[in-house]
N, C-alpha and C positions, 0 to 999 in steps of 0.2 A: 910443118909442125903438127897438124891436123894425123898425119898420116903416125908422126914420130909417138903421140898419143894412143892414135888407137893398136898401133903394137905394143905400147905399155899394158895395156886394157888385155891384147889379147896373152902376152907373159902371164900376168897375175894367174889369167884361168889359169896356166899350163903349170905353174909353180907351186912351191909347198903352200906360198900366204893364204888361202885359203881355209887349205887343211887344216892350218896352226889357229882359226879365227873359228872354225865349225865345227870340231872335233867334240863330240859329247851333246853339241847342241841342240833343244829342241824345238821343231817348227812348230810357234806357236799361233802366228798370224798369219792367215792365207784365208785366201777363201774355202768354203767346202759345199758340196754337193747337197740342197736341198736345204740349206742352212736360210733362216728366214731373222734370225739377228743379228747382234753385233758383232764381230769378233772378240776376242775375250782381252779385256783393259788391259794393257801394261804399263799404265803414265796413272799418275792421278789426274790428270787434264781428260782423259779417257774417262777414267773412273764420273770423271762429273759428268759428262756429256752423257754417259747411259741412266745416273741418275736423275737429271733433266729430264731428259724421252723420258724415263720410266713416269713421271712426276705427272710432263704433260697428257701420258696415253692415260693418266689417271681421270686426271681432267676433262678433258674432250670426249671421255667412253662416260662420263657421268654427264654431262650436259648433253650428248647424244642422245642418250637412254632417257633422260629427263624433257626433250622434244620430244621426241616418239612417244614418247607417254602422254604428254598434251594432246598431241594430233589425236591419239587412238582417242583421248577420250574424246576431244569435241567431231570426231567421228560419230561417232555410239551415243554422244549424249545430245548432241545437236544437228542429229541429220533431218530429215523430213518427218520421217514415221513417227519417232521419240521427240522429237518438238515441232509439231504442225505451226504451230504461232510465233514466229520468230521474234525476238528482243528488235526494240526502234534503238539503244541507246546508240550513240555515236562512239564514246569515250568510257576511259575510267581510269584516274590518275594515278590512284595508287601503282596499279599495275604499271603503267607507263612508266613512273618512278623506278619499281622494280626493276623492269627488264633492261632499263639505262643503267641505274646504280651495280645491278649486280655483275654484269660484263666487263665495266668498269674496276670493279673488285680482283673481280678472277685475272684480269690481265696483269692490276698492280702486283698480284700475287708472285703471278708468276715472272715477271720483271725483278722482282727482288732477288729470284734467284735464278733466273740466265743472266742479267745483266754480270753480277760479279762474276760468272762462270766467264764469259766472254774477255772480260779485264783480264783475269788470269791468262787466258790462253795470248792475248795480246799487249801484256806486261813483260816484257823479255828481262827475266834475270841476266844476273853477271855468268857466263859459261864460263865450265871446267875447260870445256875443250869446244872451238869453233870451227864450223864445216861449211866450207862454200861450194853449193851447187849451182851448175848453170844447164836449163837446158838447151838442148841441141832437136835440131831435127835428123833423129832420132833416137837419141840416146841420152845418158846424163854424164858430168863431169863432176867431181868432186876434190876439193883443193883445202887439206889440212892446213889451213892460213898460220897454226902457229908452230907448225912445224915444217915447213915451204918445203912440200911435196903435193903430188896430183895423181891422180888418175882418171880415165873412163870406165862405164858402165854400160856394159852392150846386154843386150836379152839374149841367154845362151840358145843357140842357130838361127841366128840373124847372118845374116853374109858378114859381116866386121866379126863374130866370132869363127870365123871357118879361116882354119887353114893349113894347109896340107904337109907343109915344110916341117910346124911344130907337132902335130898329129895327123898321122898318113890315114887317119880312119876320118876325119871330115872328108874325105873325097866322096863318102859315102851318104853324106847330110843333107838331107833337101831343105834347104831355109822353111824356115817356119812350118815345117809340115810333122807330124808325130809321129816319125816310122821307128822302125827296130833301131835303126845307125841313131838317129835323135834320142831315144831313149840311151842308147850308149853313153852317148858323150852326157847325157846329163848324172846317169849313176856316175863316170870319172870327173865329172865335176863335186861330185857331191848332195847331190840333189835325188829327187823323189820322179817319177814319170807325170804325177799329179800335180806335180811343181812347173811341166811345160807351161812359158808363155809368162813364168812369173820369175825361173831364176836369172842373172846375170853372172857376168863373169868376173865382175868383180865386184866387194857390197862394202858398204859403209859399215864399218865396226867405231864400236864406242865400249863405253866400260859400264857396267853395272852400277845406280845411283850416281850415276852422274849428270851433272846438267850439260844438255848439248844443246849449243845455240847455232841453228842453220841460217846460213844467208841464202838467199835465192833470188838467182836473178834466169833471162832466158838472152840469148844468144841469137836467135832470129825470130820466131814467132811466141805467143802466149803458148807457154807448159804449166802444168802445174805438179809440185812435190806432196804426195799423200803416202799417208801409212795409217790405214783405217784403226789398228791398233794400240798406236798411242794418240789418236787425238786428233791430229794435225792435216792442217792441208793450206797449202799456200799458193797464190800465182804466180807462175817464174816469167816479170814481164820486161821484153829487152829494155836497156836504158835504166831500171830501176832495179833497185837493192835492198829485198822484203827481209823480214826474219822469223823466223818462229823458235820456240823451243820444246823439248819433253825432258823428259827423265826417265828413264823406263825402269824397275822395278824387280823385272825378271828375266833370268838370262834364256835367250832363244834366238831363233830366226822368223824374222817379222818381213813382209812382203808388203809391197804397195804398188801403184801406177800411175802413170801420168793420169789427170783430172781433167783438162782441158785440149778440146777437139785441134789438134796441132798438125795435119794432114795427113797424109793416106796411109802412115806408120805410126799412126800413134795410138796403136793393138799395140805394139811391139816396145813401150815403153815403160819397162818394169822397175820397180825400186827393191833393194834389197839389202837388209841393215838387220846386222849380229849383234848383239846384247852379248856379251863375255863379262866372263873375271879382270880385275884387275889385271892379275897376274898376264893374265891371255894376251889381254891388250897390252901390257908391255912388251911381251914377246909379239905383238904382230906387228907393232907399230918400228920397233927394231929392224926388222926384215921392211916393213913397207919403207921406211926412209931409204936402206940401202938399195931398195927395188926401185924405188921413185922419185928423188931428189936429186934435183938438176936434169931433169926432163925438159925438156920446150915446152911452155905452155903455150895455149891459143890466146888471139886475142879477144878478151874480157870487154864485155858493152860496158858493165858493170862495176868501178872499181871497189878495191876493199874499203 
């Protein structure tokens, strides 16, 4: 069954559904070279979490700056030289008041607004449409629960992406290495050379504003399902059945990876999910049913 999957997984690469899900699309989540913030929001759940950071770094860079300024001064104003006599007193309440009450304040502060930010991200709406992932060691699985179809999701040049019967140029692919043949196969997939290591061969598409509510569960060890983009990240842990949701906002191609340390391939653990039109999505999910329903699935630690 295992194996009847991951030829499903490697079809999809080889097939239009792809093409018909990425076509015009732009890559908007990924990582990039030298880049020292976020990625750029596509969820409002997103949107709050950078407004948060931005709130807190407000915070902490003023009470930092307002320590250092204490220190410097009873440097310079109470060293030796500038006060030979030093102070006997022991105490002094106001102060001690102060620096209780005012820590006190700033946390309630900031509590007023992660906490609701937190509820949201772990309030799961009613979904448009529901997606269950499981991970694997090494890969992910993905199961349209209201449309009973599945597929897998391998990292393009992984060994489970190679193979030679459906393209005679993987004979040419060193797993995981960035050579000229690797770069091939990722332009005929659709992809960028800057994309090594993040595309798959096959991604979750959803539709534009719509609510997508993921199950997550893991299939042998802890994985975890992230896409820095919209927000989210969840534990995928065998035996149990998480959820999260987003809604993403703007159509593109959004990247993510496993989160959690899941053995010796879990470099090799990519997420990869298209934000489309309506329309798109009607037309991929068309072709994905006829591609993927009544496939063998594997067996689920996790049920629905």
């Amino acid at each position: 069954m295992k194996n009847a999957l991951m030829l499903s997984g490697l079809f999809s690469g080889l097939s239009s559904l792809p093409a018909i899900a990425q076509e015009g699309l732009e890559t908007i989540g990924k990582p990039t070279n030298g880049g020292l913030g976020f990625q750029p929001a596509a969820t409002e759940l997103a949107e709050g979490i950078h407004s948060l950071d931005w709130m807190i770094l407000v915070i902490i860079t003023v009470v930092c700056v307002f320590v250092a300024g204490l220190l410097l001064y009873a440097i310079l104003r109470f060293n030796r030289r500038a006060n030979p006599t030093a102070a006997s007193f022991t105490h002094n309440t106001p102060i001690e008041i102060a620096w209780t009450v005012v820590p006190i304040v700033i946390l309630v502060f900031i509590g007023s607004f992660s906490l609701p930010e937190l509820f949201r991200q772990q309030e799961i709406p009613e979904g448009d449409i529901t997606i269950k992932v499981t991970g694997y060691q090494w890969y992910w699985g993905y199961e349209y629960v209201d449309h009973g179809f599945g597929f897998d999701s391998y990292l393009i040049g992984s060994p489970a992406s190679l193979d030679e019967d459906e393209r005679a140029e993987d004979a040419d692919v060193t797993p995981f290495v960035l050579d000229d043949a690797m770069r091939k196969k990722l332009v005929d997939a659709g992809f960028n050379e800057d994309e090594f290591l993040l595309a798959t061969t096959t991604s979750v598409v959803v539709p534009v504003g719509k609510t997508v509510v993921m199950q997550v569960t893991g299939a042998d060890v802890i994985h975890s399902w992230t896409i820095p983009a919209f927000g989210v990240k969840q534990d995928a842990v065998p035996g149990r059945l998480a959820e999260l949701w987003f809604k993403a906002d703007k159509e593109g191609i959004y990247f993510g990876q496993c989160s959690e340390l899941c053995g010796k391939d879990h470099a090799y653990m990519p997420i990869t999910v298209k934000v489309v039109s309506q329309e798109a999505y009607d037309a991929w999910l068309e072709g994905a049913i006829e591609e993927y329903a009544g496939l063998p699935q594997p067996y689920q630690v996790a049920s629905n």
